[in-house]
C-alpha positions as a Python dict, from the first residue, in 0.01 Angstrom:
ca = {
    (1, 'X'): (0, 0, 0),
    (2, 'X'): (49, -252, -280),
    (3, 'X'): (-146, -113, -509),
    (4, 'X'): (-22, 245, -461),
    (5, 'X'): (352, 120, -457),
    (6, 'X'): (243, -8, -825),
    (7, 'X'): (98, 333, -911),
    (8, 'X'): (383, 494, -766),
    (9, 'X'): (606, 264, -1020),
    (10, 'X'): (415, 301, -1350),
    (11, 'X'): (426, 726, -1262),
    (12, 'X'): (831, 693, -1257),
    (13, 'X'): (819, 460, -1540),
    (14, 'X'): (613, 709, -1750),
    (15, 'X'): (838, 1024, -1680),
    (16, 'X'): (1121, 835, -1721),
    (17, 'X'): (1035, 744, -2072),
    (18, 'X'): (885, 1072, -2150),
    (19, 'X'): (1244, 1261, -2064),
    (20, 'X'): (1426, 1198, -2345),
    (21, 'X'): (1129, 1369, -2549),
    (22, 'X'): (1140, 1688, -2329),
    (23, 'X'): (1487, 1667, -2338),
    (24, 'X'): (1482, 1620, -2743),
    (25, 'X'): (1231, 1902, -2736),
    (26, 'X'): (1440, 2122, -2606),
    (27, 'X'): (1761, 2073, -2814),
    (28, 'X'): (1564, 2101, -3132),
    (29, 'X'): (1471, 2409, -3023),
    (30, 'X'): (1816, 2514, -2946),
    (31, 'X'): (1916, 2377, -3291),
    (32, 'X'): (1614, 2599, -3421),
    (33, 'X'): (1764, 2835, -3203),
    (34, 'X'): (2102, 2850, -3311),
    (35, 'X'): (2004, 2810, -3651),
    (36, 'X'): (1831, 3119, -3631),
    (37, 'X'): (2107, 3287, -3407),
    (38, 'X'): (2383, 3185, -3672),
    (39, 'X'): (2171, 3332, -3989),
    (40, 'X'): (2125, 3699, -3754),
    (41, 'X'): (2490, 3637, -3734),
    (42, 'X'): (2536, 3593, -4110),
    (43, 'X'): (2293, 3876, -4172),
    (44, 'X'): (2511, 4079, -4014),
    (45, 'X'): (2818, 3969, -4132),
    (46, 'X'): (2683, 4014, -4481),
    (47, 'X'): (2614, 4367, -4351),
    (48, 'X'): (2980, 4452, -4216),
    (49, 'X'): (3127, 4306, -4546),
    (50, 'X'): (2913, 4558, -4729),
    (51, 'X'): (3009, 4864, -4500),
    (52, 'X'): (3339, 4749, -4524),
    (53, 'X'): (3347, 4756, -4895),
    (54, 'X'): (3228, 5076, -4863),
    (55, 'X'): (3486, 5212, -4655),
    (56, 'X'): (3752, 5047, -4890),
    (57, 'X'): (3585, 5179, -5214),
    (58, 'X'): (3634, 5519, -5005),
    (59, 'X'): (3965, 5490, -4919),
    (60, 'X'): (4044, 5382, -5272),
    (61, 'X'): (3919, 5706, -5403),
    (62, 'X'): (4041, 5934, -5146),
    (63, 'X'): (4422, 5743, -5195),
    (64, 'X'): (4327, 5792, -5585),
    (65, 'X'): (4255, 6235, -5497),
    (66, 'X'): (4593, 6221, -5273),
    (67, 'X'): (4805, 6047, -5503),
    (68, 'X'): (4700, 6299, -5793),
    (69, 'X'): (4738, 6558, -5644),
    (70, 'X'): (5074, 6534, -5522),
    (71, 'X'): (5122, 6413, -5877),
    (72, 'X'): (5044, 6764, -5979),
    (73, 'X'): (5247, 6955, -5726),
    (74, 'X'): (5515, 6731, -5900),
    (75, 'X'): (5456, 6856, -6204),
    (76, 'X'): (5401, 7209, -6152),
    (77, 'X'): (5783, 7177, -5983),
    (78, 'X'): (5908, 7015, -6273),
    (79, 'X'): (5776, 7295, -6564),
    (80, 'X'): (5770, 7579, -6335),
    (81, 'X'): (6150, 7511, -6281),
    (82, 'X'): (6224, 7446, -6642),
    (83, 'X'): (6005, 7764, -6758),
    (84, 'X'): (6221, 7961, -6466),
    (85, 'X'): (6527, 7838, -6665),
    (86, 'X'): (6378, 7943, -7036),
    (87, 'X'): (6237, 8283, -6915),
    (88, 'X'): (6603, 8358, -6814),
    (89, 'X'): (6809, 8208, -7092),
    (90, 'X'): (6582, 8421, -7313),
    (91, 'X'): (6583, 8732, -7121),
    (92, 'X'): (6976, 8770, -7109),
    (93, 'X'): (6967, 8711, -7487),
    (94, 'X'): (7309, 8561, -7544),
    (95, 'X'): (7478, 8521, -7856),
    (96, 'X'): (7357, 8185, -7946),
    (97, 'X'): (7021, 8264, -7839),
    (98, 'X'): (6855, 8167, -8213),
    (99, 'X'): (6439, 8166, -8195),
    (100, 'X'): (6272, 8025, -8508),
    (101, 'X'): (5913, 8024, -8632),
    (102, 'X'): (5716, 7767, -8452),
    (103, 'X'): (5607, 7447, -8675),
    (104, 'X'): (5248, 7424, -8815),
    (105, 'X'): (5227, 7127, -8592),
    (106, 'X'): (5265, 7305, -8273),
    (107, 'X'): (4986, 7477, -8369),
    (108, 'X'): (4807, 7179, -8480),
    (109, 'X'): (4855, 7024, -8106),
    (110, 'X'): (4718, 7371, -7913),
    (111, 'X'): (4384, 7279, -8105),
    (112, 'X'): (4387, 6930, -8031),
    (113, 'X'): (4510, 6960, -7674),
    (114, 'X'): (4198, 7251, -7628),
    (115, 'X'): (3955, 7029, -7793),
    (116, 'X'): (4018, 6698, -7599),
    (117, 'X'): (3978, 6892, -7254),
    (118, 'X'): (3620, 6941, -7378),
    (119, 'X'): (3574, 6595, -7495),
    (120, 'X'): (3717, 6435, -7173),
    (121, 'X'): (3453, 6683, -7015),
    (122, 'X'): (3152, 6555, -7183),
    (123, 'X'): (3261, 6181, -7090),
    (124, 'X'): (3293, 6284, -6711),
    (125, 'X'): (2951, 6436, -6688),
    (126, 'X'): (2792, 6098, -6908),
    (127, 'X'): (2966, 5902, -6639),
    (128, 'X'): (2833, 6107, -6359),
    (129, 'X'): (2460, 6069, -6492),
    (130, 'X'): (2545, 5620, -6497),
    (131, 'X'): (2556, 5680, -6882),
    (132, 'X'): (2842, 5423, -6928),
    (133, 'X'): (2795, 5387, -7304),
    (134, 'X'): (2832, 5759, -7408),
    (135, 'X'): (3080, 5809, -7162),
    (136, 'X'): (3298, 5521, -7311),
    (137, 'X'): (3299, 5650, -7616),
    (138, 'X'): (3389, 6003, -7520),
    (139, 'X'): (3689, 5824, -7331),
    (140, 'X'): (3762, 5655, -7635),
    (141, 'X'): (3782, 6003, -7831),
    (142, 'X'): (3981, 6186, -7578),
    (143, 'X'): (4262, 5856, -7592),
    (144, 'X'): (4304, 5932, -7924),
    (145, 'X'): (4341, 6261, -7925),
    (146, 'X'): (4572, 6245, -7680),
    (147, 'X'): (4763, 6015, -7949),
    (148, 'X'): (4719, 6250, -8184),
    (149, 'X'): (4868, 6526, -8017),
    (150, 'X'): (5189, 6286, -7956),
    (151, 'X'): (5197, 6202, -8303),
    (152, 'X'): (5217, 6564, -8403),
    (153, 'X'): (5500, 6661, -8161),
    (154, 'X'): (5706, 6383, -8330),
    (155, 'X'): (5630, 6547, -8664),
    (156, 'X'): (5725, 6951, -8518),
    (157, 'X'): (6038, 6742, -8424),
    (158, 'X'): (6106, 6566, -8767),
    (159, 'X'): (6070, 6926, -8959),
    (160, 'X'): (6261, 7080, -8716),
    (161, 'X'): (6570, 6849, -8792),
    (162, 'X'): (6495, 6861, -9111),
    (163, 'X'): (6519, 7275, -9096),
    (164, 'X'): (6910, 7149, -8935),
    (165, 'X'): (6784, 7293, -8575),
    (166, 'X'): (6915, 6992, -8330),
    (167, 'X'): (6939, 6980, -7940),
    (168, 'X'): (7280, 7146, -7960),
    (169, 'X'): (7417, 7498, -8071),
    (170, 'X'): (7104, 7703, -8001),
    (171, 'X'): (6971, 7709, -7654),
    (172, 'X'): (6615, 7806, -7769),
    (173, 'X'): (6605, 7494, -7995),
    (174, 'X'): (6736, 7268, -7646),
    (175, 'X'): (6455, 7435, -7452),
    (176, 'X'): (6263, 7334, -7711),
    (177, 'X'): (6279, 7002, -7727),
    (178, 'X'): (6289, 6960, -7375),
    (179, 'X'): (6019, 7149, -7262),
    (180, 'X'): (5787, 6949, -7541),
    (181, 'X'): (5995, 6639, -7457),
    (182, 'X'): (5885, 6604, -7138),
    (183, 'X'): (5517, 6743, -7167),
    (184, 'X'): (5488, 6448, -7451),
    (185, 'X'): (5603, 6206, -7184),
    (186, 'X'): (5328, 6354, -6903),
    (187, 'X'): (5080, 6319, -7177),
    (188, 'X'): (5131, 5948, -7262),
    (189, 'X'): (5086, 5896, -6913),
    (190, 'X'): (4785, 6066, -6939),
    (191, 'X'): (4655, 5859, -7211),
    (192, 'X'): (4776, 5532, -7029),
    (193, 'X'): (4554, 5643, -6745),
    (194, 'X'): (4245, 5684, -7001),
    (195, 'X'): (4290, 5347, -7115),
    (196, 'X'): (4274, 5199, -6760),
    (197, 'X'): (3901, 5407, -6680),
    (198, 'X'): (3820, 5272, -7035),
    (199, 'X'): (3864, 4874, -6929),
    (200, 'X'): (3714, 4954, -6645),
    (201, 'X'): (3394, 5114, -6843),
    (202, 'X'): (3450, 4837, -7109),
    (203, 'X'): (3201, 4573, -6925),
    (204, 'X'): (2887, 4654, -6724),
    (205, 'X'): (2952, 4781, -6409),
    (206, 'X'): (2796, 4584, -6226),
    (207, 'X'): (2745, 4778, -5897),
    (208, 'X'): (2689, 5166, -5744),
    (209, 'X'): (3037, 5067, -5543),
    (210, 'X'): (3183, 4978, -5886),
    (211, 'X'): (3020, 5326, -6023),
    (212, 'X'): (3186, 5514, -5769),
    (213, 'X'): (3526, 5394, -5849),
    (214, 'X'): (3479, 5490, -6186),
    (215, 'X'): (3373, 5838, -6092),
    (216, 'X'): (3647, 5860, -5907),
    (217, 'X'): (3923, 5746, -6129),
    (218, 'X'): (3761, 5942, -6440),
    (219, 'X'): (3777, 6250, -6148),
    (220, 'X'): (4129, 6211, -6118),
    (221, 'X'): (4269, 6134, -6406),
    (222, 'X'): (4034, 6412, -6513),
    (223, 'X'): (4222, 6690, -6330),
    (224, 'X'): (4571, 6553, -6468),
    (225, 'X'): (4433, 6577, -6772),
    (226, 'X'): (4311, 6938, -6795),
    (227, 'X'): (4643, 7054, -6579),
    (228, 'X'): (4839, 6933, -6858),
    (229, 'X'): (4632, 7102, -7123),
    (230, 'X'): (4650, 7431, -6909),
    (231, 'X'): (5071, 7352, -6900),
    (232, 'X'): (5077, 7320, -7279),
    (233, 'X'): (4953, 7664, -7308),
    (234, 'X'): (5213, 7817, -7094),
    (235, 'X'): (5483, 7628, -7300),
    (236, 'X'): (5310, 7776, -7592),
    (237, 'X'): (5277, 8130, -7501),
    (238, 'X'): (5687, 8090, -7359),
    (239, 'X'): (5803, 7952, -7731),
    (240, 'X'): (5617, 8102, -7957),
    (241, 'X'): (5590, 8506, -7781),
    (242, 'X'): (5832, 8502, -7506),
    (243, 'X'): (6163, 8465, -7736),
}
């Protein structure tokens, strides 16, 4: 009895000091475990960031489509109203009802308008392909001939005045000035868009979510664009063969 009383001892002894090992064991393994568990958990956080980037890149571009084109509608209000107003001043041809000979610059901006359509066309489809050098520097051209065609509505304003044909006294000369006034004014606009898509082109772009956003914004600012070039040949048909 002695002797297994002693064995019975030394057994309790030994688990007891073997215990804290199992017990160890086991929360290493949980450490392990919720190592592991936390980097599944980061995995797929890193995930739902990415999705969610997604999602926000396309919100951003469907805001961007939504925002132009009630930009548009705007616009289309604003000249259709003012063209109303011409095609009516000009069809009950009052007294002071005066047309002149439209300015070689007027002419000068049809071409340019016509040409940078095409140009700003060349740098969407460059952009489309990921060509972000060619497609920069077609942005480039289009800014400037967007600048251009300002510049040369200042100087069909400048001759006109010099010619002594002013805001006042002829309504064909107000409508005038108005109706290129404000289409000047849409197309800086236009050109401060291009300049935004053209810091954005400026650096690598470093991602296919950063691509699309690009795409995007060249899309949009793409159909303002165009819309105004198809505006400025209305205006130009109205003053120069509707008088």
């Amino acid at each position: 009895m002695e002797i297994g009383t002693i064995d019975s001892i030394t057994d309790s002894r030994e688990i007891r000091r073997r215990r804290p090992n199992l017990t160890t064991g086991f929360g290493s393994g949980s450490g392990r475990g919720g190592s592991n568990g936390g980097g599944g958990n980061g995995g797929g956080g890193g995930d739902d960031n990415s999705g969610n980037d997604q999602r926000t890149d396309l919100g951003s571009s469907s805001k961007a489509k939504v925002l132009t084109t009630f930009l548009l509608v705007v616009v289309l209000m604003t000249f259709g109203g003012l063209s109303a107003a011409y095609v009516v001043t000009a069809t009950n041809k009052a007294i002071e009802w005066r047309p002149f000979d439209l300015p070689i610059q007027v002419w000068i901006s049809t071409f340019i308008i016509i040409v940078s359509s095409f140009v700003y066309r060349r740098a969407e489809k460059a952009l489309d392909v990921g060509d972000q050098q060619t497609g920069r520097k077609w942005l480039v051209a289009t800014a400037v001939f967007g600048a251009s065609f300002i510049s040369s509505q200042l100087l069909a304003w400048i001759e006109l005045s010099q010619r002594g044909l002013y805001f006042s006294g002829n309504p064909y000369a107000g409508f005038f000035y108005i109706l290129t006034g404000v289409h000047a004014l849409h197309v800086l606009g236009g050109v401060i868009a291009l300049g935004a898509i053209i810091l954005h082109s400026w650096q690598p772009i470093p991602s296919e979510a950063a691509w699309e956003r690009v795409r995007s914004l060249a899309q949009s600012v793409g159909w303002y664009w165009h819309f105004m070039g198809g505006v400025w040949l209305v205006l130009f048909v109205l003053l120069g063969f509707w008088q």
